[in-house]
VOTOR-675458 format. One record per atom (N, C-alpha, C): x, y, z; residue in three letters; atom name; residue number from 1. Coordinates in pm, whole numbers, plus 32768, in hexadecimal, padded with zeros to 4 digits. Layout:
REM VOTOR-675458
{pt {X,Y,Z},ala,CA,NUM}
...
REM end
This chain:
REM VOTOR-675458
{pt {99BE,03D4,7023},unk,N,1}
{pt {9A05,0399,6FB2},unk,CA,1}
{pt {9A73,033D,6FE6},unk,C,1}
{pt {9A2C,02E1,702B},unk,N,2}
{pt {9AD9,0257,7038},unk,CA,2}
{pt {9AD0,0207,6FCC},unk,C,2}
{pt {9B11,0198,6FFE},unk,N,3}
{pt {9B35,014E,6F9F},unk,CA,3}
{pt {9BCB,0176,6F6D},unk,C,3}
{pt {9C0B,0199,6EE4},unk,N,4}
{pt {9C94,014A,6EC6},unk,CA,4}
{pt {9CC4,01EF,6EEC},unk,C,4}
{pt {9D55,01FE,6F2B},unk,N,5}
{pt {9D7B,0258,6F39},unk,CA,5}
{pt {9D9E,0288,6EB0},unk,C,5}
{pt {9DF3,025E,6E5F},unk,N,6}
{pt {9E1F,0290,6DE3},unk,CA,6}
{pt {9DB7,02D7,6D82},unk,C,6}
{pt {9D4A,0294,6DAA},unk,N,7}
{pt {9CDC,02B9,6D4F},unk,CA,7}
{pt {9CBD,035A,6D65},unk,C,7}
{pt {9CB8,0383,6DE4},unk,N,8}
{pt {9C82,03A5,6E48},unk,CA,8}
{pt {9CEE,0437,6E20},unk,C,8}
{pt {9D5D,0419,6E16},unk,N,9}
{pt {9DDB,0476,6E14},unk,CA,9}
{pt {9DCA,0493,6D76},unk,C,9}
{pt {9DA1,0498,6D07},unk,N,10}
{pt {9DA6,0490,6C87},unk,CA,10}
{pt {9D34,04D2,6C64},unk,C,10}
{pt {9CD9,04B8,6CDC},unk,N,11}
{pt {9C44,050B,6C94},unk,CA,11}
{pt {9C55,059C,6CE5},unk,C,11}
{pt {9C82,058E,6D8A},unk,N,12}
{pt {9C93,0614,6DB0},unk,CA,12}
{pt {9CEC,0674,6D66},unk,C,12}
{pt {9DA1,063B,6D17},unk,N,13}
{pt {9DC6,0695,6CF6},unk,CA,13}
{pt {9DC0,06BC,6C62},unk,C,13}
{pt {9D33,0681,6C03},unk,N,14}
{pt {9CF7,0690,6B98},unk,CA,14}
{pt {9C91,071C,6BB4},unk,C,14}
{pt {9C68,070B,6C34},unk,N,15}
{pt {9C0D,0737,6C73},unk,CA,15}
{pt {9C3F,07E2,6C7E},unk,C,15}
{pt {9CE6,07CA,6CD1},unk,N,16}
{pt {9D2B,0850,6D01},unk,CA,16}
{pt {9D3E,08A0,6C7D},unk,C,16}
{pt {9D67,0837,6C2C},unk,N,17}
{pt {9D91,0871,6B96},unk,CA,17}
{pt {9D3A,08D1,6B43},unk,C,17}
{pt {9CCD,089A,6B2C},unk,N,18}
{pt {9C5C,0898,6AE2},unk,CA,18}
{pt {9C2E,0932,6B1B},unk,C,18}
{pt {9C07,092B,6BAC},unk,N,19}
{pt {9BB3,09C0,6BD5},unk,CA,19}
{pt {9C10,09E3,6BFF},unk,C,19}
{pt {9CA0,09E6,6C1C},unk,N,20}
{pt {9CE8,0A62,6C6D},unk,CA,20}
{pt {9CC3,0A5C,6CE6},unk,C,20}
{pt {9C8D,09D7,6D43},unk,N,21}
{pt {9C92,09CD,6DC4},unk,CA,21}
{pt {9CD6,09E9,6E2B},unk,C,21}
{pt {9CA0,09F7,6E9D},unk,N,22}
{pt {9CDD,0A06,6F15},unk,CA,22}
{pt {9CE2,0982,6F51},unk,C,22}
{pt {9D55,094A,6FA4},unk,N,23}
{pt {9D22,08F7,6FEC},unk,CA,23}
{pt {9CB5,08F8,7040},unk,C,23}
{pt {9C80,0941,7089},unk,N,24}
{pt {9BE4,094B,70B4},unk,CA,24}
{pt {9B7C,091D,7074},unk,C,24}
{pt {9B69,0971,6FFE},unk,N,25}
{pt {9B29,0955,6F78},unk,CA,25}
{pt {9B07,08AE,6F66},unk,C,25}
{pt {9B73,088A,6F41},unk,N,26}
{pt {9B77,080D,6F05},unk,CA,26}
{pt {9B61,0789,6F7B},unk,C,26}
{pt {9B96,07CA,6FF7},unk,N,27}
{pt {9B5A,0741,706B},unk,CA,27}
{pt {9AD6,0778,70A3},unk,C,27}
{pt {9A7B,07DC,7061},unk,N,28}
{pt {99F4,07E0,7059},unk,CA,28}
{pt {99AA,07A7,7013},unk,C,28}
{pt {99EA,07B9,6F69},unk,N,29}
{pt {99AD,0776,6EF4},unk,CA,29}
{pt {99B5,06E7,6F28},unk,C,29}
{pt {9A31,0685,6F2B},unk,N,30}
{pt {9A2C,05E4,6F74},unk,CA,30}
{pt {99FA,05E1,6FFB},unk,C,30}
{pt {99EA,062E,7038},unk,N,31}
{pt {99AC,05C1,70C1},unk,CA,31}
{pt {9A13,05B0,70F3},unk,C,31}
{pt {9AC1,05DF,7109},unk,N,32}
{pt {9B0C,05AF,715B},unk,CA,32}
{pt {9B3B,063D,71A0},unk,C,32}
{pt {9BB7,0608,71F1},unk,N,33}
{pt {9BB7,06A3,7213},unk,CA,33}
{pt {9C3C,06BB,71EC},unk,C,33}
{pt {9C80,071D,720F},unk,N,34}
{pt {9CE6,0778,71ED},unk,CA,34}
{pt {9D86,073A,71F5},unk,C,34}
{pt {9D82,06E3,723E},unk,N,35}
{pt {9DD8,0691,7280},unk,CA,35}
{pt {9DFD,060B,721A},unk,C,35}
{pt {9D75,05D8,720C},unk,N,36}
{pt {9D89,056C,7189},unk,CA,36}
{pt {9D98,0599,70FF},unk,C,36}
{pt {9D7C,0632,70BB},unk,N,37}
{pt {9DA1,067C,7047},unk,CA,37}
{pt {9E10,0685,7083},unk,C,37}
{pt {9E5F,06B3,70D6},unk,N,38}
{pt {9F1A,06B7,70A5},unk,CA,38}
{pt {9F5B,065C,70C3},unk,C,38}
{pt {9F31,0605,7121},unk,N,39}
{pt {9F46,0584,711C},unk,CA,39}
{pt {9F43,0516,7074},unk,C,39}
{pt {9ED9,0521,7051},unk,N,40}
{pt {9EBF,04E4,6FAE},unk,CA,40}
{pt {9F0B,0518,6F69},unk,C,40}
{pt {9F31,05C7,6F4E},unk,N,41}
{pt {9F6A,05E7,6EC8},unk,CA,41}
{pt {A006,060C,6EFF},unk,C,41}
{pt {A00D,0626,6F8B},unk,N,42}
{pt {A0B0,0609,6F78},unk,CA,42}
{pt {A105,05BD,6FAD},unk,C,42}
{pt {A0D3,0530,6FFF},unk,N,43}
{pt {A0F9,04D0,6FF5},unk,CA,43}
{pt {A0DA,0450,6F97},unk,C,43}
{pt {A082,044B,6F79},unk,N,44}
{pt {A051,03C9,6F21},unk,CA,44}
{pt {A036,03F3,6EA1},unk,C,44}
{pt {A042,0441,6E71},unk,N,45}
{pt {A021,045A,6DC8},unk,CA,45}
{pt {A0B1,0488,6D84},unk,C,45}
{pt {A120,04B4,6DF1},unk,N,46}
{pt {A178,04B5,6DA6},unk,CA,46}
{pt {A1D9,0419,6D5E},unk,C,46}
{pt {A179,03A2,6DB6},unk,N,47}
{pt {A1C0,0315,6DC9},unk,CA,47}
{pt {A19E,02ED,6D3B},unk,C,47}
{pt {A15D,0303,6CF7},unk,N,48}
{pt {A110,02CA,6C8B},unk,CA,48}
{pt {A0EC,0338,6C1C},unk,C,48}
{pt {A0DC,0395,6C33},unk,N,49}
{pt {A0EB,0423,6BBD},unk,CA,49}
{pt {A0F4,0463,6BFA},unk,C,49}
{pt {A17A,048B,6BB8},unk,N,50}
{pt {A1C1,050C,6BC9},unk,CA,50}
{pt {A1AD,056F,6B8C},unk,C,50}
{pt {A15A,0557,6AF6},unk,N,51}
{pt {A164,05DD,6AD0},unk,CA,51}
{pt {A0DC,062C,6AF5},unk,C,51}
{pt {A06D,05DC,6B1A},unk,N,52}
{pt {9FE5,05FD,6B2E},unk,CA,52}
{pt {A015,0641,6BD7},unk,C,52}
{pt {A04F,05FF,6BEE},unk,N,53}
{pt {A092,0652,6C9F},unk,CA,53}
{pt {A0F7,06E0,6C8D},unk,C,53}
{pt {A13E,06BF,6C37},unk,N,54}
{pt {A159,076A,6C1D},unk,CA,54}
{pt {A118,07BA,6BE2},unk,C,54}
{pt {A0A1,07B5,6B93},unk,N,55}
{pt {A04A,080B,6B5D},unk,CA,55}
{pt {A002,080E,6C20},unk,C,55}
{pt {9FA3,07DA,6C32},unk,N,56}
{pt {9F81,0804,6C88},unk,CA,56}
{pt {9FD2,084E,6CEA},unk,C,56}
{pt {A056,0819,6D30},unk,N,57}
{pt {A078,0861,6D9A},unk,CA,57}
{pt {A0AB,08F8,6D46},unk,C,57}
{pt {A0B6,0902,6CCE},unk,N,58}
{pt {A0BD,098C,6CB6},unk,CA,58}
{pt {A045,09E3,6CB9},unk,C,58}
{pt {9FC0,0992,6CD1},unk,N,59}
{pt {9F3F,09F4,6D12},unk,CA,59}
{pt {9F79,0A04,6DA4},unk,C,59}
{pt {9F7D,099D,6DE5},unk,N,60}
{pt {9F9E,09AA,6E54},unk,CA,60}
{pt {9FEF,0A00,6E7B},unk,C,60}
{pt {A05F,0A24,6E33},unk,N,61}
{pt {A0B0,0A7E,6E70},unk,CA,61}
{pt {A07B,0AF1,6E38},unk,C,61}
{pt {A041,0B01,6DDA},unk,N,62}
{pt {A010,0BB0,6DA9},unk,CA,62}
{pt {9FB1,0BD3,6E51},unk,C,62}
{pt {9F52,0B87,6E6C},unk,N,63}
{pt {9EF7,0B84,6EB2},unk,CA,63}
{pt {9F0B,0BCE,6F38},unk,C,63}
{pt {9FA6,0B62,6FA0},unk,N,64}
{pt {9FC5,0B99,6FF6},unk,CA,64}
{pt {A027,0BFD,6FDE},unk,C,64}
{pt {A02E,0C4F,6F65},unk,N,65}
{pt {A08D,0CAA,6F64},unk,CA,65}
{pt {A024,0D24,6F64},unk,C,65}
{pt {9F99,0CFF,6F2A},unk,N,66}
{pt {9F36,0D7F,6F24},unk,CA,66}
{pt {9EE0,0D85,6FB8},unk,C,66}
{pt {9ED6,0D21,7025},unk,N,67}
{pt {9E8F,0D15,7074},unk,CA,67}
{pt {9E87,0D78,70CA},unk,C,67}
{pt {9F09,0DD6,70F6},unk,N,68}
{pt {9EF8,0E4F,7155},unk,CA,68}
{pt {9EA7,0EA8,7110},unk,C,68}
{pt {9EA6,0EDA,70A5},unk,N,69}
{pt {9E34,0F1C,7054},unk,CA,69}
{pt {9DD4,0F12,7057},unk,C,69}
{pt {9DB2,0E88,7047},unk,N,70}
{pt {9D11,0E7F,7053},unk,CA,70}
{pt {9CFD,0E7B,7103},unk,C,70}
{pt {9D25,0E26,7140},unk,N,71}
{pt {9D1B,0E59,71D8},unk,CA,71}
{pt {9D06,0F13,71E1},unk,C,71}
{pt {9D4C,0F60,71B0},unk,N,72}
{pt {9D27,0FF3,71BE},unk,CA,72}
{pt {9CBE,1030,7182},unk,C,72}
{pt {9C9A,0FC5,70F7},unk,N,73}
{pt {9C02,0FEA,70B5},unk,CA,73}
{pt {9BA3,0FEF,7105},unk,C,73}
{pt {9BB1,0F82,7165},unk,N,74}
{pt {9B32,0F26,71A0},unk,CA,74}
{pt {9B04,0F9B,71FB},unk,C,74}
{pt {9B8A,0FBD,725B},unk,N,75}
{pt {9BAD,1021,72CF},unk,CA,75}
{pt {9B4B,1085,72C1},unk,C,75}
{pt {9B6C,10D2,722D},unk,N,76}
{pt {9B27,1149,7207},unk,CA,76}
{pt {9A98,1122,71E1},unk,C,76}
{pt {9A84,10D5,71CF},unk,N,77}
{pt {99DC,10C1,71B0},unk,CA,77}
{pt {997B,10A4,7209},unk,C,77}
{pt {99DE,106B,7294},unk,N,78}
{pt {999B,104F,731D},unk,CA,78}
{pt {9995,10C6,7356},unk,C,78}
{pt {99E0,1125,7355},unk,N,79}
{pt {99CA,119F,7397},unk,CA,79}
{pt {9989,1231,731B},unk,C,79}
{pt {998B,11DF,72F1},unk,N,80}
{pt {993B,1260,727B},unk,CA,80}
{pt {98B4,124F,7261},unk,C,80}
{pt {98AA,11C3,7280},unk,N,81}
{pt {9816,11C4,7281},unk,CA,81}
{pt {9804,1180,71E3},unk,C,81}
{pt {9867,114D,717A},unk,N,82}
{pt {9810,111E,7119},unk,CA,82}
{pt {9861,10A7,70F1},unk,C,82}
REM end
């Protein structure tokens, strides 16, 4: 997905919004990687909407606030076998 960055930053954090994404998630769904999702939504989308950038970075922050959890889900399902 190149072409216009803004564009690019507006559909990913429609994108974060919409399903409750992870950054992972969402630089799977585009084709970019992880680096250009926080790059796009928290440098360049706050330049031009702000409010579509605070809805998203408030996924964002639920996200890395739940992430040690699911890291311990994962844990238990690799060693449990399911």
């Amino acid at each position: 997905m190149k072409g216009n960055m803004e564009e690019r930053a507006v559909k990913l954090a429609q994108y974060i919004i919409e399903n409750r994404a992870t950054v992972r998630s969402a630089a799977a769904k585009f084709g970019v990687s992880k680096s250009t999702v926080h790059k796009d939504i928290r440098e360049r989308l706050p330049a031009f909407n702000r409010p579509l950038y605070l809805q998203a970075k408030a996924v964002l922050d639920e996200n890395k606030a739940q992430r040690h959890i699911r890291g311990g889900i994962a844990t238990r399902r690799k060693y449990k076998g399911k």
